[in-house]
Structure formats: C-alpha cells, structure tokens
C-alpha angles and dihedrals in degrees: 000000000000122000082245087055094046092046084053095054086043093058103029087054094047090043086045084110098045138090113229140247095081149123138246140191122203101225090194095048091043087048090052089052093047083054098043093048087049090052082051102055093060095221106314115124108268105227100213112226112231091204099051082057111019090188122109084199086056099036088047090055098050095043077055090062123086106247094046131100130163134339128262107214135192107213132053090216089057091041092058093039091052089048095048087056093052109270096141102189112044121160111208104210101187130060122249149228099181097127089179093043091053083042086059088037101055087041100051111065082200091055094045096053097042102051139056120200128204126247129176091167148025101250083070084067104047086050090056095049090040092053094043092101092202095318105142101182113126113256123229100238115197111184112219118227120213102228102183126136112248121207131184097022093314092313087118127047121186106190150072113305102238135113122022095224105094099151141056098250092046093056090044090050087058092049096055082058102052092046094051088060137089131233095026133080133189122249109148158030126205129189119176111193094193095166086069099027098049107024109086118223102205107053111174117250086014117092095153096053095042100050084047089052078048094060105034092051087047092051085045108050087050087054104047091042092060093037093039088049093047085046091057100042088046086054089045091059090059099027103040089185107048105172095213149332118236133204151121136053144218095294094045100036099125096028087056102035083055084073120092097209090063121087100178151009137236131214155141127144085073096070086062106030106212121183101273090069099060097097112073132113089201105068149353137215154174122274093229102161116066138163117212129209131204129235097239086154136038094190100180140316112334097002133089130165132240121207108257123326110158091128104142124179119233126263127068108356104242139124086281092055086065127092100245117223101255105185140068090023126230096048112114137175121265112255089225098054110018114186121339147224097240099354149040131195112199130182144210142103091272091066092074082068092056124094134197101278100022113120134237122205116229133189122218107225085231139042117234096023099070078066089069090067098047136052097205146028123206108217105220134195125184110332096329140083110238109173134006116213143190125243123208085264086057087047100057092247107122097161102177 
C-alpha cells in the first residue's frame, strides 16, 4: 500500500462520523513542516503568516513552538481583532485604507503597541493622521522594499508588483518622512522577494521553464542581498533602533535567512502545503490541510460526482489555480467541466470503486484560502479526530 493510501484509510476511518464536505488538517504532518520551516531557518525567528492559516487553534500552536514569533497579517481589521485578543506582536504587510480601523488604532495604547502597519509612501501617512479622529497613540511604521528584479535598465521588472521603493535612497527618503512626523515612529523594514519565494523551480513535465525560474531566482537573490543590505544600512542611518527586517517565504526561507541584514523570516503556506507549492528543489513537505466530497452521483462507467468543489485560488485563472482530487489517486477533472460550483464530475478508472457516500480528498491550490469555504477544520492524528477547530470564517471574521 502506498503512504497516500495509507493517508485515505487514515482519514476516511477519523471523518466516519462526519458529513462531507469538510475540511483536515494532519497535525503531525503540519508539526514536521513547522519543523522543517524553523531548520531551515538556521536560527532566525520564523514570523508566522495569518493568511496562509486563518485559524487562531493553528496560529496558537505554531507561535508554541520554538522558532516562531509573531504573526504577519493582511488586513488592518484582523490585525486589531488579533491584538484585541491578545496577539502582542502583529505585523500588518499590507497597506491600508481602514479609516475607522486607524481611528481605533491611533485611540487604544494595547492596539498601538501591538500592531505595525505598512507604508510605501507617504500618502499612507497622511491617511492615517487624517482618520485619527483625535487619537493621539504613536503608530508602529514598517517601510516596504520593492525587491524586483530590474532588467534593461528597469525596463523589465520580475517581480511582484507591490511597493514603489526599490533603492536605498528611496527607502532612506521615506524614512526621513516617517521620522519627521509625529505621531509615528520606525520600527521596521519588509521586503518580500515573491518571485523567489512563490514561484516554484521544478515544475513537473517542464525542464525548460524550470531551469529558466532556476536562473532568474539565482540572478535575483545575488542582486536583492546586496540591494536589501545597502537599504538597511541606508534606514539605520536614519532609525538607529530599528526593531526587525523582514523577508522571505516559504519558497525562499534558507536562501533569505543567509543574509545578515535580515532578522527575521516570514512564512505561512508552508504549514499547510498546498499544491502550489509542489515544485521546489529546495524543499519538500507534508500536505497537511485537505477538504473531502462527498459521491453524491455514478454517472456512467469510470465517472462518479462529488458534491460541490469549485473552490479556485486566486491569481491568474488557470489549471494550477484548481484544487486537484488527492485520494484516492488516479481520479481527475474533466477537461470540459473542471471543477464546479455544486458539483464535480471526475474520471478515471478508480471511480467504478467508489460508492454514494464514499468520500474523495482534495488539495486547495493555495493555503489560507481553502479556510474562506469552511467554518471549521478537524485536527486529525493518526486515524482519529482530536480537536475540532474554528476557522476565521467560524469565528464571524470574513476580512476580505
């Protein structure tokens, strides 16, 4: 039998008593890849990302583990609510326009220490003040670093499309600004390289491509550690006590924790391992977050139909943007219907040994996402169902 069999009769024997569709995580399999993250890290705190989990059960039990400390999160409304609920050290990583949530920020001294915001320009800054509604607390400023990788003379940029800083000077100019003003204060300097970090280099059927991701993300990992060390010297020089660095992610973890400038690392997707992240040389790791649906139709010879499933991760819309049937394995879409709103026909040979009722074991192309369609997650080890646990759906907190 193979481990993925094994996995199916695991899971099928601990959900017996439940009703799909819904949703596991492997809680030994989700342990091994926080270790794993955290070795890999060589020794540099791991910043857990909230919207690779979205689930205060799961967050709670990585920030337990040696190697974590504090969560990144991506909206201001989650950010206040974690640190009303106790989360002291959350790293917004995303810029806002929550006038009421800055208005609450800049009112309550716990939610102003708690939580950094993220600012590329100084507009951000002039929202924030205008919105403060006579709050006078100081607010946490982290200033984000482009990190793309510019070609022909900047014609070219390979990279995510995120923040507008992309030299030293640049980052030291906004940080002039943020130190001339009051009521803010300087703690902190984020550079996410996901062109490294969430583009995977050994993509299956596609040795071209892969070897091309290869050299691009080795060009660009020389040219940001040089750019990203010259950027933080440059802040220094204007904010002394700069609290952290940021960067990385799951794809990029050893590569960015190598880098001196860099006091810490951020990542989140792989705690759960969803598809997406198959394809790296670099590392492996353990699906440990699933969705299950049931056979509710055997349409004909080789085909049977799952209750629901069209469940796609954002990005480019494409067939790597699907959650992929996982177990049993040998079942795949139809090309002429994919995945779909309430149901899904899939094929294979393996379908004539499914009954109604029986299960099938999915995997969201992303992590966090695969939270927004269910309101819980039952924690399983071994065969069993230990926990049951809300996710921020199940909580009433739907942020974006």
């Amino acid at each position: 039998m193979t481990p993925r069999a094994t996995d199916r009769l695991r899971y099928d024997r601990a959900t017996a008593h439940l009703d799909a569709p819904l949703a596991i995580v492997d809680l030994e399999a989700f342990d091994a890849n926080a270790a794993d993250l955290v070795r890999r890290a060589g020794g540099k705190p791991v910043r857990v990302a909230s919207k690779s989990v979205r689930c205060r059960a799961l967050l709670d039990r990585v920030l337990a583990r040696e190697g974590f400390a504090g969560i990144m999160s991506f909206t201001l409304a989650e950010s206040l609510w974690l640190a009303r609920e106790g989360y002291d050290d959350v790293l917004l990583a995303y810029p806002s326009a929550d006038r009421a949530g800055y208005a609450e920020l800049t009112s309550d001294p716990k939610l102003a220490s708690a939580v950094t915001v993220m600012v590329d320009d100084p507009a951000q800054l002039d929202l924030i003040d205008a919105a403060r509604d006579g709050g006078r607390e100081e607010v946490r400023v982290c200033l984000e670093l482009d990190t793309s990788l510019r070609l022909l003379g900047g014609r070219i940029a390979v990279g995510p499309k995120r923040s507008p800083v992309h030299s030293p000077a640049e980052l030291a100019s906004l940080a002039r600004s943020v130190a001339r003003r009051p009521g803010f204060r300087l703690v902190g300097v984020m550079a996410y390289e996901g062109h490294v970090a969430g583009v995977g280099d050994a993509v299956a059927g596609r040795p071209l491509r892969s070897r091309a991701v290869r050299l691009m993300q080795a060009a660009a990992r020389r040219e940001l550690a040089e750019r990203r060390a010259a950027v933080v010297r440059a802040v220094r020089a204007v904010a002394p006590d700069l609290e952290f660095v940021n960067g990385g992610g799951t794809g990029s973890v050893q590569h960015t924790a190598a880098e001196d400038a860099v006091t810490e690392i951020a990542a989140g997707s792989g705690l759960y391992v969803p598809r997406l992240f198959d394809h790296y040389r670099s590392f492996t790791a353990r699906p440990a977050a699933l969705f299950a649906l049931p056979v509710v139709r055997r349409p004909g010879v080789g085909v049977v139909t799952v209750l629901g499933g069209g469940y796609p991760a954002s990005g480019v819309a494409g067939a790597d943007r699907s959650p992929v049937p996982y177990l049993p394995e040998g079942l795949r879409f139809d090309p002429r219907e994919g995945a779909g709103e309430v149901q899904t026909p899939l094929l294979g040979a393996v379908a004539d040994d499914l009954l109604i009722g029986d299960t099938v074991w999915f995997r969201h192309a992303k992590a966090g996402e695969l939270c927004e369609r269910f309101d819980a997650l039952h924690l399983v080890v071994g065969d069993e169902v230990v926990e049951t646990v809300p996710t921020y759906r199940g909580e009433g907190r739907t942020f974006l």
